[in-house]
N, C-alpha and C positions, 0 to 999 in steps of 0.2 A: 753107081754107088756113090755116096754121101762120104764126105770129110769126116761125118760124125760118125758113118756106119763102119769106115777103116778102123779110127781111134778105139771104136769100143767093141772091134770084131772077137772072135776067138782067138784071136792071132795077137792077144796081149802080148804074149810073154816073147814074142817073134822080136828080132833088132829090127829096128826102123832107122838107126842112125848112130852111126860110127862116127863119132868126133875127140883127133888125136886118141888117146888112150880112155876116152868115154863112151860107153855103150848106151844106147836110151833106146827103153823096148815102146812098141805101138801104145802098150798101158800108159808108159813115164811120157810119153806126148799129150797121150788124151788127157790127161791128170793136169799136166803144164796148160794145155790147150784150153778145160776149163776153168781155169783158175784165170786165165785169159780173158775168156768169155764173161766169167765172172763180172771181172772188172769193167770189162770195155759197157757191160750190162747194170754196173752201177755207174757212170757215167752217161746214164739215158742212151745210150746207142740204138738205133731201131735198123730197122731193115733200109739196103740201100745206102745208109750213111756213110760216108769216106774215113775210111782211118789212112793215116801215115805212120810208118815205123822208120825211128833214126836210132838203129842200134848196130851192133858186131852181124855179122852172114854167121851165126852160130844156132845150135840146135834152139836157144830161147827165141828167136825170131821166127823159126818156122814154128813154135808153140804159139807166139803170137799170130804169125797168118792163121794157123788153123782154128786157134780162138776166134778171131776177127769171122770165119766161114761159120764157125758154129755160132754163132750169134745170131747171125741173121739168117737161119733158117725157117 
């Protein structure tokens, strides 16, 4: 199964992640996730490419990995 097949399974409305008193369902990732993608995709990003992330271990950097996976598929 695909990064991109989780994010956008039927199991939207399911918790993906419990951060302090924040709930964020598999939808609120894949939304974060593309918006991710988005960008990394307007920055010429292609398949292969290296990204680095220097942020917080918080729910927005796993939005970012899963962007970074959705991107280059």
């Amino acid at each position: 199964m695909l990064a991109s097949d989780i994010l956008n399974s039927d199991s939207s409305s399911s918790v993906a992640i419990l951060y302090g008193e924040d709930t964020f369902t598999y939808g609120d990732l894949g939304a974060l996730a593309n918006k991710f993608a988005n960008f990394f995709l307007g920055l010429k990003a292609e398949h292969q490419d290296r990204v680095s992330f220097l942020m917080n271990n918080d729910p927005l950097m796993i939005a970012a990995y899963f962007g970074g996976i959705v991107t280059g598929k």
